[in-house]
C-alpha positions as CSV (number, residue, x, y, z in Angstrom):
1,X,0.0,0.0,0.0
2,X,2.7,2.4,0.6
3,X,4.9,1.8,-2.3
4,X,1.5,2.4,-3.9
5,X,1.1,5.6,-2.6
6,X,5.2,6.4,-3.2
7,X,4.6,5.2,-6.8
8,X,2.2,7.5,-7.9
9,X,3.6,10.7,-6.0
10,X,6.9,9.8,-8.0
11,X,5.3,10.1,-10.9
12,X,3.5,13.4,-10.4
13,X,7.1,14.9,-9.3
14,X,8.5,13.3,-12.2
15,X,6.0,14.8,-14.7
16,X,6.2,17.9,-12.7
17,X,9.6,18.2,-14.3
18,X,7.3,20.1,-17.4
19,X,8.8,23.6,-15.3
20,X,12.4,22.5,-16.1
21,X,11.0,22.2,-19.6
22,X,10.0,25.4,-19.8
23,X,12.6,27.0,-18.1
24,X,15.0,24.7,-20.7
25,X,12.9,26.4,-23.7
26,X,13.4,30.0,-22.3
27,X,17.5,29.4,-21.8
28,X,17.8,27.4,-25.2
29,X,15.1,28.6,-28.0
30,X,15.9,25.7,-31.0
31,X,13.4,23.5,-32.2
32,X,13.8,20.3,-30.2
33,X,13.3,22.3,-26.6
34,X,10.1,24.2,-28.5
35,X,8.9,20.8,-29.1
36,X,8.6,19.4,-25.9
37,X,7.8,22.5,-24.2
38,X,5.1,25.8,-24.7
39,X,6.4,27.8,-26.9
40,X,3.7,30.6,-26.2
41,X,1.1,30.8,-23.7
42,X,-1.9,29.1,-26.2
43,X,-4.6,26.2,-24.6
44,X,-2.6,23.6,-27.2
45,X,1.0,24.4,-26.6
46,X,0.2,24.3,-22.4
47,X,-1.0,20.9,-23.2
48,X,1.9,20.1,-24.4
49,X,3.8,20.8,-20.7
50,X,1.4,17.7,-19.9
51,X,1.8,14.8,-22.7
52,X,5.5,14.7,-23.0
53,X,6.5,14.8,-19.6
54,X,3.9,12.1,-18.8
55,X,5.2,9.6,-20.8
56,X,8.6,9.7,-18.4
57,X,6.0,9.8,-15.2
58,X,3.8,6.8,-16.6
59,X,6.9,4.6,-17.2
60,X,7.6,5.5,-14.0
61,X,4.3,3.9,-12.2
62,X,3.8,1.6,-14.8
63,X,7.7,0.3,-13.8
64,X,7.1,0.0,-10.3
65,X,3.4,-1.4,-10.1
66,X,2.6,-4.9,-10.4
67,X,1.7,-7.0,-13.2
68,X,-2.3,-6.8,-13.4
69,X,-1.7,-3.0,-14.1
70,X,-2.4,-2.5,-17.5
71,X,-0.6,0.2,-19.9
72,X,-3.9,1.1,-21.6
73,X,-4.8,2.9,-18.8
74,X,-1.8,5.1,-18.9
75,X,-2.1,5.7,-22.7
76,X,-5.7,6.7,-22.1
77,X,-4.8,9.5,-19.4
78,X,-2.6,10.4,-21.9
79,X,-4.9,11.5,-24.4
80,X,-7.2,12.7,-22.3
81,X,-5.4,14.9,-19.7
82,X,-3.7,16.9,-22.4
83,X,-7.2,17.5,-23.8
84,X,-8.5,18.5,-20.9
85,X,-6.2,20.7,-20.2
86,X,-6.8,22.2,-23.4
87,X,-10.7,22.9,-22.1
88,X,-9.5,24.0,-18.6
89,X,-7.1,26.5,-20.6
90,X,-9.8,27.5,-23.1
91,X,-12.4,28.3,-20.9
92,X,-10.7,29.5,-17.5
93,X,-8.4,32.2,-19.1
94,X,-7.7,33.8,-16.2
95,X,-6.2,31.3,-14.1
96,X,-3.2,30.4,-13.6
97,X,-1.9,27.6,-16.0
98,X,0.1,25.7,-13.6
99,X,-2.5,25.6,-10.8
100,X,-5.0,24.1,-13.8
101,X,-2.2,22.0,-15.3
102,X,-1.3,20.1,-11.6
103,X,-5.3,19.8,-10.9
104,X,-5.5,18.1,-14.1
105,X,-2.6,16.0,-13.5
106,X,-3.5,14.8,-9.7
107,X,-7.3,14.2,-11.3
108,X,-5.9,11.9,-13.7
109,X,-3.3,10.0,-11.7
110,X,-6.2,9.7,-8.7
111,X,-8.3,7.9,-11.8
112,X,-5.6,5.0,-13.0
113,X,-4.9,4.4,-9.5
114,X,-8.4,4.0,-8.7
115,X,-9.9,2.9,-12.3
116,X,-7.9,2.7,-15.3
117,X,-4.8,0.7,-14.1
118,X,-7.4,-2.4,-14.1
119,X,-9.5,-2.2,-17.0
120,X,-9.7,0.5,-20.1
121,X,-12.4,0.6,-22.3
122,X,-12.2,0.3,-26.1
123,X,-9.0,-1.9,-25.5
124,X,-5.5,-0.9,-25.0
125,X,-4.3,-1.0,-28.9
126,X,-7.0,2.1,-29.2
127,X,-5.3,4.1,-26.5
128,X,-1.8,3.6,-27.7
129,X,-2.5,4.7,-31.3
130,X,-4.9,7.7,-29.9
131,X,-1.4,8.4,-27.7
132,X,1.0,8.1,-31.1
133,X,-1.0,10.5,-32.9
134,X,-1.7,13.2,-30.7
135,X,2.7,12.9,-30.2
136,X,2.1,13.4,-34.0
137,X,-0.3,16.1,-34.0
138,X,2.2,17.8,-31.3
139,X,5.1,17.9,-33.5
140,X,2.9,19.1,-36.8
141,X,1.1,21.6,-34.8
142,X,4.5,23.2,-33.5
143,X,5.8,23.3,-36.5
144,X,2.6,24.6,-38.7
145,X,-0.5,25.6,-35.7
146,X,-3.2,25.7,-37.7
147,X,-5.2,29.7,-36.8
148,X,-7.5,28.4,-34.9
149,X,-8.1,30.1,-31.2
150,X,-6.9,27.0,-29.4
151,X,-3.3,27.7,-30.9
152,X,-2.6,31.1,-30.7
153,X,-1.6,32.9,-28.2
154,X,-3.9,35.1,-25.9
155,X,-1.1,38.3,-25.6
156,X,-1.1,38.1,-29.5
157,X,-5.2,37.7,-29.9
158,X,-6.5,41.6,-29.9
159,X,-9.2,41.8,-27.3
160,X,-10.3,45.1,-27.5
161,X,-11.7,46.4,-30.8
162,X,-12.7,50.7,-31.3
163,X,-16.0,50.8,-32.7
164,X,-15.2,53.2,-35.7
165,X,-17.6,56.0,-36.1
């Protein structure tokens, strides 16, 4: 039960590394950093602080966990955090991203420790190619964002438009 418990706190702290990716990206501005971290402050490119980082914090509790937990369950949370996170973002502007991002994160890890880490529906070949391409659709979309409102950035959007008269 405890190693449990140690388990998945490792992995949030080890998916909570996405900071160090950011602050990576702000020291070193090439293409691989802007991959795997936001490269603006849009709903789709904070996601991003959530799906790469995962992967390492997944392989952490999936490593240490026994051997009815099932990797579906992981590759599931990680379609579905990111998107969620691309809701939270969308709709709750104001906020702080990070406070969003960690509720989002702790929500999902609480739900494959109590759910997915047993059973995922649709099957686990589903999750993992729903996983590959939304990797894929990260790199494309960093490279070419579509202009969409989900992937541009707020401080670039113009909010406040003069009525001419």
């Amino acid at each position: 039960m405890k190693r449990d418990i140690l388990r998945y706190i490792g992995g949030f702290a080890v998916t909570a590394a996405a900071v160090l990716l950011q602050a990576l990206y702000s020291a070193h501005p090439d293409a691989l950093t802007g991959t795997l971290a936001p490269i603006n402050e849009s709903p789709w490119e904070l996601s991003k602080a959530l799906y790469w980082p995962y992967l390492c914090g997944a392989l952490l509790i999936w490593g240490l966990g026994k051997e009815t937990d099932r990797r579906g369950g992981h590759c599931m949370l990680l379609v579905l955090m990111p998107l969620l996170c691309v809701a939270v973002f969308f709709v709750w502007k104001e906020a702080a991203p990070w406070l969003g991002w960690c509720i989002v994160l702790a929500i999902g890890i609480a739900l494959y420790a109590l759910v997915f880490r047993r059973k995922v529906r649709g099957g686990e070949l589903l999750w993992v190619t729903l996983a590959i391409l939304l990797g894929i659709a990260y790199l494309l979309f960093t490279v070419m964002p579509p202009g969409w409102r989900i992937f541009l950035d707020p401080r670039d959007v113009a909010t406040f438009v003069p009525i001419p008269f």
